[in-house]
matplotlib code that plots the C-alpha trace (Angstrom):
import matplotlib.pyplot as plt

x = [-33.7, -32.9, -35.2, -33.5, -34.4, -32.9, -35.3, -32.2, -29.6, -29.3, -27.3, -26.3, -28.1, -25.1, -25.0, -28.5, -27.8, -24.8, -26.4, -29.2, -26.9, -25.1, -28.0, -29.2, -26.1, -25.7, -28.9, -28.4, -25.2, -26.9, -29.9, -32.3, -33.4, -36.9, -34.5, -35.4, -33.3, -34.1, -31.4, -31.3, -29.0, -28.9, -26.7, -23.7, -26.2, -29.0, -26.2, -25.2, -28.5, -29.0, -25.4, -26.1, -29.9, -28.5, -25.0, -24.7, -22.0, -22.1, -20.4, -21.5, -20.7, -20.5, -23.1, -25.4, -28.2, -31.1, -32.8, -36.3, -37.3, -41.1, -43.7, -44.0, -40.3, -42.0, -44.6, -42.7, -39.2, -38.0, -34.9, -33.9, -33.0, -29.6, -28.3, -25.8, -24.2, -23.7, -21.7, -19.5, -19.2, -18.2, -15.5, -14.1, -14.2, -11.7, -9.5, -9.4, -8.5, -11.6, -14.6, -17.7, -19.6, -16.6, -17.0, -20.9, -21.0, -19.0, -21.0, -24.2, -22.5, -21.1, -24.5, -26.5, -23.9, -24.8, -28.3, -28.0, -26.4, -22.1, -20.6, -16.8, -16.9, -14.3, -11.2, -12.2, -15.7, -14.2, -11.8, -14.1, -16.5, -13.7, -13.2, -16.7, -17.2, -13.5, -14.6, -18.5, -16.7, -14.3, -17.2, -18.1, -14.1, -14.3, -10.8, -10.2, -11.4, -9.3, -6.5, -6.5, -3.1]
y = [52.6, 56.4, 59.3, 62.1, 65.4, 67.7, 70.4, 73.2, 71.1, 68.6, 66.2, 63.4, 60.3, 58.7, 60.0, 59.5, 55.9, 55.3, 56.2, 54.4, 51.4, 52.3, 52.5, 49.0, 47.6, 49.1, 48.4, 44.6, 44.0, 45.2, 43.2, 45.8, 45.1, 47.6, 50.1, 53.9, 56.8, 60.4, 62.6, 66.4, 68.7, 71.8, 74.8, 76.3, 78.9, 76.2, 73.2, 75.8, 76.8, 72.6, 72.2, 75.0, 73.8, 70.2, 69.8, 73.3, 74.3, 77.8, 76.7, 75.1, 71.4, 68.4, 66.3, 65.7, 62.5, 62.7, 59.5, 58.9, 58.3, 58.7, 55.6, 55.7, 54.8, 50.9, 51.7, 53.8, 51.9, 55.5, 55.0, 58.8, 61.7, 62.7, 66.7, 67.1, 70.6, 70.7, 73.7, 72.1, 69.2, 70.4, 72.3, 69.8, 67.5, 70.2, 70.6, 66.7, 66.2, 63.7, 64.0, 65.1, 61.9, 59.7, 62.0, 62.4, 58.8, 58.7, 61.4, 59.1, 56.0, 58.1, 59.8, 56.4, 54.2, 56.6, 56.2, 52.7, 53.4, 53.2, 56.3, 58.1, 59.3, 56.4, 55.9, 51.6, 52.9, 55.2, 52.8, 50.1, 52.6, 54.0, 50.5, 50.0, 52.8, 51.3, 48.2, 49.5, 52.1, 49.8, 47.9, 50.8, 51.3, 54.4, 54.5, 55.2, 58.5, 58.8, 58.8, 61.9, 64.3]
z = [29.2, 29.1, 28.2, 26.6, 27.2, 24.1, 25.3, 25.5, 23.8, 21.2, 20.4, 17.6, 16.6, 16.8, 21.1, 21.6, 20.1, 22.1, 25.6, 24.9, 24.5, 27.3, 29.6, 29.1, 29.4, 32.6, 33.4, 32.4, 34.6, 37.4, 37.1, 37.0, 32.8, 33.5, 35.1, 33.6, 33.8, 32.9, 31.1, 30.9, 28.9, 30.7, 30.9, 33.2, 34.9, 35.5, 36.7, 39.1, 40.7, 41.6, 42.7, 45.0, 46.1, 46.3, 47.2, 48.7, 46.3, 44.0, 41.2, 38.0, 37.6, 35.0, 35.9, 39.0, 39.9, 41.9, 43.3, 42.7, 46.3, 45.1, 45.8, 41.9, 41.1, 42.1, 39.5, 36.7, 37.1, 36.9, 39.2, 38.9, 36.9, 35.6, 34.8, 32.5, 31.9, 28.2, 28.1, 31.2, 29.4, 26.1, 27.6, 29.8, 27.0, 25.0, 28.4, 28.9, 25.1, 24.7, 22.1, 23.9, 22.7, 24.8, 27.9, 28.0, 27.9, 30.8, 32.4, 32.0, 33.2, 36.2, 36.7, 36.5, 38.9, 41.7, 41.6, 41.7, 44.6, 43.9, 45.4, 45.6, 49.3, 50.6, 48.4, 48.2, 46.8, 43.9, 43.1, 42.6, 40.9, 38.5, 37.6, 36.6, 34.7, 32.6, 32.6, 31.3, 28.4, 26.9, 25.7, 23.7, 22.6, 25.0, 26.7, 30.4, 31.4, 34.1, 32.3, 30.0, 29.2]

ax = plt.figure().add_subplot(projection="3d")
ax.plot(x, y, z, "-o")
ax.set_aspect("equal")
plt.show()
């Protein structure tokens, strides 16, 4: 499941809908059916002030996770919560030729695979990860992301 956060931006019923879907299919595949996921929509300035706490990085970015490492995660299911820069997004989206609904959903799934743990550090681990993410977005008729003009 996925809580939404629309606090600073809002999006579509059809999105909201969509990522919903998207999160319990995920969340089925991976055998984790209780799994809960918390989503954010939050701007440029904001994304950058976490990359930079975080990942040590002063720039703004599309989307970061952060683990629930908490004793309550075995309570809440609340496996961790994702950022998404809505104004990031929306302009990679543009640059990238996609619809924002296509690339937020990739976002999430990207956001969501590493708190369950997949990561891009080795070139085998983002392969297999990239394929995922195809493999998990064409059942929503979302083409590959990685392959954009």
């Amino acid at each position: 499941m996925i809580k939404i956060n629309q606090e600073a931006f809002s999006i579509n019923n059809k999105l909201s809908k969509d990522l919903s879907a998207l999160s319990k299919e995920i969340f089925l595949l991976e055998q984790k059916p209780d799994a809960i996921v918390n989503l954010k929509f939050i701007n440029d300035e904001d994304i950058k002030i976490l990359n930079q706490k975080y990942r040590n990085k002063s720039m703004p970015t599309n989307v970061l996770s952060f683990e629930n490492d908490d004793i309550s995660k075995v309570h809440t299911n609340e496996i961790g919560d994702i950022a998404i820069s809505y104004e990031y997004a929306a302009r990679e989206a543009e640059e990238q030729k996609k619809t924002f609904h296509d690339h937020v959903m990739h976002l999430t799934l990207h956001g969501i695979l590493h708190l369950l743990g997949y990561d891009h550090q080795l070139e085998s681990d983002a392969e297999y990860m990239e394929l995922k993410e195809v493999n998990i977005l064409s059942k929503f008729n979302i083409m590959n992301p990685y392959k954009y003009e």
